[in-house]
N, C-alpha and C positions, 0 to 999 in steps of 0.2 A: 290394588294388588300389593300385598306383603312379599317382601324380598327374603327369602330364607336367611337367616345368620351365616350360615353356612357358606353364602353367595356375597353376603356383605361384607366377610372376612377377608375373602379373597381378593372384592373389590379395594379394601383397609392396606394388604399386602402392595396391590398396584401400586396406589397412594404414594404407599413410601417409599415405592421403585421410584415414582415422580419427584417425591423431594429431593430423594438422594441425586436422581439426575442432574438438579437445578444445582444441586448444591456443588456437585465436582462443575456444574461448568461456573458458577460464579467465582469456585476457589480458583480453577485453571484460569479463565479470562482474568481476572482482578487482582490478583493473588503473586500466584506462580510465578517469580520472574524468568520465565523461558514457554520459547513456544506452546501451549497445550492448548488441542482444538479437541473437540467435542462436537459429537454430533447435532445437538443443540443450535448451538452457533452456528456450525457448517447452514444449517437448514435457514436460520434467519436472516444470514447471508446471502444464501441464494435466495430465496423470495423477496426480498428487497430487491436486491439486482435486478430478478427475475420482471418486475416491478416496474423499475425505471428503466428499463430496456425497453419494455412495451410502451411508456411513457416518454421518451426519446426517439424511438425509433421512427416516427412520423419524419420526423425533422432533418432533411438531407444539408442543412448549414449549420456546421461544425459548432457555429458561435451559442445558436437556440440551444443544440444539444448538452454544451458544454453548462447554461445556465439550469438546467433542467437537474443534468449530474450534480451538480453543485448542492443540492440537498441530499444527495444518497447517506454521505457518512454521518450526517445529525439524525436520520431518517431510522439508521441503522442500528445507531446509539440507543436511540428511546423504543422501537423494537425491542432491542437486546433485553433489557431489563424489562419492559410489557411479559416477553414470553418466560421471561424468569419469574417475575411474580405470578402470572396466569396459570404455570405448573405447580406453584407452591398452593395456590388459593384452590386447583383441583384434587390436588396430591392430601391435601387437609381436610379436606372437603370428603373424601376419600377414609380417610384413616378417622375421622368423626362419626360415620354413618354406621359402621357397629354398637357405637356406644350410648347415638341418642334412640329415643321411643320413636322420631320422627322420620320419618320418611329421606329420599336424598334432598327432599328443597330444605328439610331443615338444616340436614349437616353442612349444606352448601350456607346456610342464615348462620349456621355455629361459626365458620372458617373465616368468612368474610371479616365479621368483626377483631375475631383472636389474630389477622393478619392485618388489617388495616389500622386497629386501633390498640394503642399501649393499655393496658389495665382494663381490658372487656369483661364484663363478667356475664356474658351468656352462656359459658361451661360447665357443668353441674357436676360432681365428681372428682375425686382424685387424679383417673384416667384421663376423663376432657380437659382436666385444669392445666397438666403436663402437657396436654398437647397443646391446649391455646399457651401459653408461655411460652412453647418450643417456636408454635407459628409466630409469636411477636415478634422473638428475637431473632429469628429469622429473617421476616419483612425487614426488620432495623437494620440489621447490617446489610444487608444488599442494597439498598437505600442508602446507605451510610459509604459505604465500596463505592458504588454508581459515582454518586456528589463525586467522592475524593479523588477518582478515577481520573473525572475531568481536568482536572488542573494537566497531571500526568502529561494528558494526550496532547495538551494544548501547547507546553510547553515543548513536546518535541516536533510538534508542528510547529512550531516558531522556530526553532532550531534549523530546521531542513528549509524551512522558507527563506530563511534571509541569504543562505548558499546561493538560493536559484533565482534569488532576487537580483544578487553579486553578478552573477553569471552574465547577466543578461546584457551588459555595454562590453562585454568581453567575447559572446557566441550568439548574441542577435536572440530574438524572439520570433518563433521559436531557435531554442538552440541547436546548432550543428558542429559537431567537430570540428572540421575543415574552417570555415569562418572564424571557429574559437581560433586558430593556430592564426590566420588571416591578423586578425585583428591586433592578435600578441605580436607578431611581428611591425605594421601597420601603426602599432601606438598610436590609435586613433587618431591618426590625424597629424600624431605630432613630427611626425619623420625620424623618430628615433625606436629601434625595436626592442620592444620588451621582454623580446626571448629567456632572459636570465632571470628573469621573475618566477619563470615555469616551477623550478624545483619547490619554493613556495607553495605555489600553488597546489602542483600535486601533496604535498604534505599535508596540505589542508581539507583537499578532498579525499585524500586516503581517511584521516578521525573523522569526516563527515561521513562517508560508506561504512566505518565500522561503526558508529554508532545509529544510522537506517536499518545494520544488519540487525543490532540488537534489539532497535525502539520497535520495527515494524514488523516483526515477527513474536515479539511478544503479547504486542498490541496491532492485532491484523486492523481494526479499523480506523489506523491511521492510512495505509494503503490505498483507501479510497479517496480520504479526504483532497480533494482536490486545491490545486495551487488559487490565491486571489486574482488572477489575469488570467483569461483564458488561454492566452497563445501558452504560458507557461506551465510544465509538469515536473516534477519532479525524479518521473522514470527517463522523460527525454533528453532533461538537466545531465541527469546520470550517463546516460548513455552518449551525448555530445563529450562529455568530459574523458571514457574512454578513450571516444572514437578518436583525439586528438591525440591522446599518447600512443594507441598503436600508429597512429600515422605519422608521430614525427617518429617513433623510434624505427619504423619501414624504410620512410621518405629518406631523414636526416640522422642518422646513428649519430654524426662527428659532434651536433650540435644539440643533439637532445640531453635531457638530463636523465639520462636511464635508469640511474639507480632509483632515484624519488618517479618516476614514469612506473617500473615494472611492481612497483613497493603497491601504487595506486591500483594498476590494474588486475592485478592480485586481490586485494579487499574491494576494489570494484566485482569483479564477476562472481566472486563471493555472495556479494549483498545479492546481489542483483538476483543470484541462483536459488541461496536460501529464502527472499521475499518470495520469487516463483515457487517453489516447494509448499513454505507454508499457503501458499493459495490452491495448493492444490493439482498446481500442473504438472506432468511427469518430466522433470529435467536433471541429466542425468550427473553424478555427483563428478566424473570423469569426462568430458566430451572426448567425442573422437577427432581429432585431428586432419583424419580424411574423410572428415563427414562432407566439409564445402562448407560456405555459407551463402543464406539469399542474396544479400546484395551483388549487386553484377559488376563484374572489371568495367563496362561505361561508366556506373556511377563512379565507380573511383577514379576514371580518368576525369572525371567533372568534375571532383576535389582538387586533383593538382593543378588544374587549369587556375581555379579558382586562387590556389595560392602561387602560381606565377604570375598573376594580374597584380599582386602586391609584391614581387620579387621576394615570394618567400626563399629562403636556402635550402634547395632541395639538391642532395648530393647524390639520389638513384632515380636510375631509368623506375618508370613506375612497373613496366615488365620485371624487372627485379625486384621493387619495395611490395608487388603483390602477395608473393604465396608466403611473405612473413606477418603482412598485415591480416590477409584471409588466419594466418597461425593466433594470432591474437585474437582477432572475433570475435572465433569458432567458437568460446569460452564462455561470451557471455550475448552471442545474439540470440538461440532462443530463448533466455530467461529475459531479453528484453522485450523481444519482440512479443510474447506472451503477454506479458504484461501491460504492454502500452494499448495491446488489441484488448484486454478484459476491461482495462480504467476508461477505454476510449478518448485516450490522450493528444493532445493535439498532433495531425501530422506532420511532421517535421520530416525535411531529406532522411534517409536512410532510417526510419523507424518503422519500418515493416507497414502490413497494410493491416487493413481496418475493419471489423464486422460490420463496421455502414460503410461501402466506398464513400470514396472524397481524395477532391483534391489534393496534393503537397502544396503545403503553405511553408513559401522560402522564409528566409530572416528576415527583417524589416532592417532594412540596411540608413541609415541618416544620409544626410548631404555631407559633403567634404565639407563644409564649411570655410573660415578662416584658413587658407595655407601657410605655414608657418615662412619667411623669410629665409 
């Protein structure tokens, strides 16, 4: 059966509806340094996920599931770019099939070459010769983007790992607030409290939040990429390191270092709001204030206990340090909480629940060891 011209034009027209798609999304994803999603992506996104959801989901031990996740964001990667080139090789494929004598399996024999190989000469024509060139240099630099892409992604995944790496003889694995401020006080061990350390600290995770907000909304699939231990994540990371500055500046106002505290939690619920956004969840750019949050006044009475068991200094009844801690939250628990339920992050205290129930896995606490004299 003969395809009218008529009909093949039209199909030529799709074509390069096709390229052009691939092409805003290679320039936004690769490119663009600021968020630009595409529907594209959005889609390969979710059917990956879609993917290893089904492919985890068997698994009610947190550890299996976590090893399973562990390939989504490389899994994600080489998608990405499959369904980049795959639109280019149809969308050509496509825009060839007016021009040659042959039927679609030739144009689809024409595109193949002129996309896969530098200097094809299956093209016959002025017309086909412009397109296979177009398609070469096309496969080239996407190709070329992809390669250089990587370094990129890897380097701010190094960046954000060695924070949560730091973390971890500071807020237990997994991390929790409450134990982080524990421990700061506690100076592992040493009998001396490290409280003055804080404003530090907070400084350092305030440039560590603003540049998560930048790297991982630029480049959404670092978001997925999962921490190398499994107790650890990076949204939990985050969210332990909050939950300690709303709690000492609730608990302890006289002894907190508020200015570097309110500085952090500010470009914390930030990150945390803009990452949720760009993934797509509706979180709103204002919280309300008297919305509430999930966690419960028990749980927070199980914080302070926790830090009377080390004679933290706490200077409020927790009935009073409540409705300013619930103020702080409010800010940033559903963009956390969203988040740790999408990445399926490990459970940690106070990190909301989970699309697979499971257990809370406390902190892995060490022995007291050595007492100092």
């Amino acid at each position: 059966m003969v395809v009218p011209l008529v009909a093949r034009c039209f199909a030529a027209a799709f074509g390069g509806l096709l390229v052009l798609t691939s092409v805003a999304s290679v320039v936004g994803t690769l490119i663009v340094p600021r968020p630009v999603s595409t529907w594209l992506t959005k889609r390969v996104d979710q059917l990956v996920n879609l993917v290893f959801r089904g492919l985890s989901r068997p698994f009610a031990d947190y550890y299996k599931r976590d090893r399973v996740l562990a390939a989504q964001a490389a899994t994600l990667l080489i998608c990405q770019i499959a369904a980049w080139l795959g639109m280019f090789f149809i969308g050509f494929a496509l825009l060839f099939w007016p021009l040659i004598n042959g039927g679609i399996t030739q144009a689809f024999s024409t595109a193949g070459p002129a996309l896969w190989e530098i200097g094809a000469d299956h093209a016959r024509g002025a017309a086909q010769v412009t397109i296979q060139d177009i398609a070469s240099i096309v496969g080239l630099i996407t190709i070329t983007l992809q390669i250089a892409y990587l370094p990129t992604l890897y380097a701010a995944f190094n960046r954000r790992e060695t924070e949560v790496a730091l973390l971890t003889s500071r807020a237990g694995v997994p991390s929790w607030g409450p134990e982080l401020l524990a421990r700061t006080h506690y100076g592992l061990g040493s009998g001396l409290s490290t409280i003055d350390s804080l404003p530090e600290f907070y400084d350092n995770w305030d440039r560590w939040a603003a540049d998560m907000a930048e790297s991982h909304t630029t480049y959404l699939p670092l978001v997925r990429f999962r921490s190398p231990r499994p107790r650890s994540s990076w949204i939990i990371a985050l969210l332990a390191v909050l939950d300690s500055a709303a709690l000492i500046l609730a608990l302890s106002p006289e002894a907190a270092p508020e200015v570097e505290a309110r500085l952090f939690l500010r470009s914390g619920f930030i990150c945390v709001n803009d990452i949720a956004r760009a993934m797509g969840f509706a979180v709103p750019e204002e919280p309300d204030p008297t919305a509430g949050i999930q966690l419960s006044y028990e749980e927070f009475l199980d914080a302070v206990e926790r830090l009377r068991e080390v004679d933290f200094p706490i200077e409020r009844k927790p009935e009073e340090a409540w409705p300013e801690f619930v103020g702080w939250r409010v800010n940033y628990e559903p963009g956390a909480y969203a988040l740790a339920a999408e990445l399926d992050a490990v459970r940690a205290p106070w990190s909301g629940p989970r699309k697979i129930p499971g257990p809370v896995i406390q902190p892995f606490r060490p022995g007291r060891g050595r007492q100092p004299k």
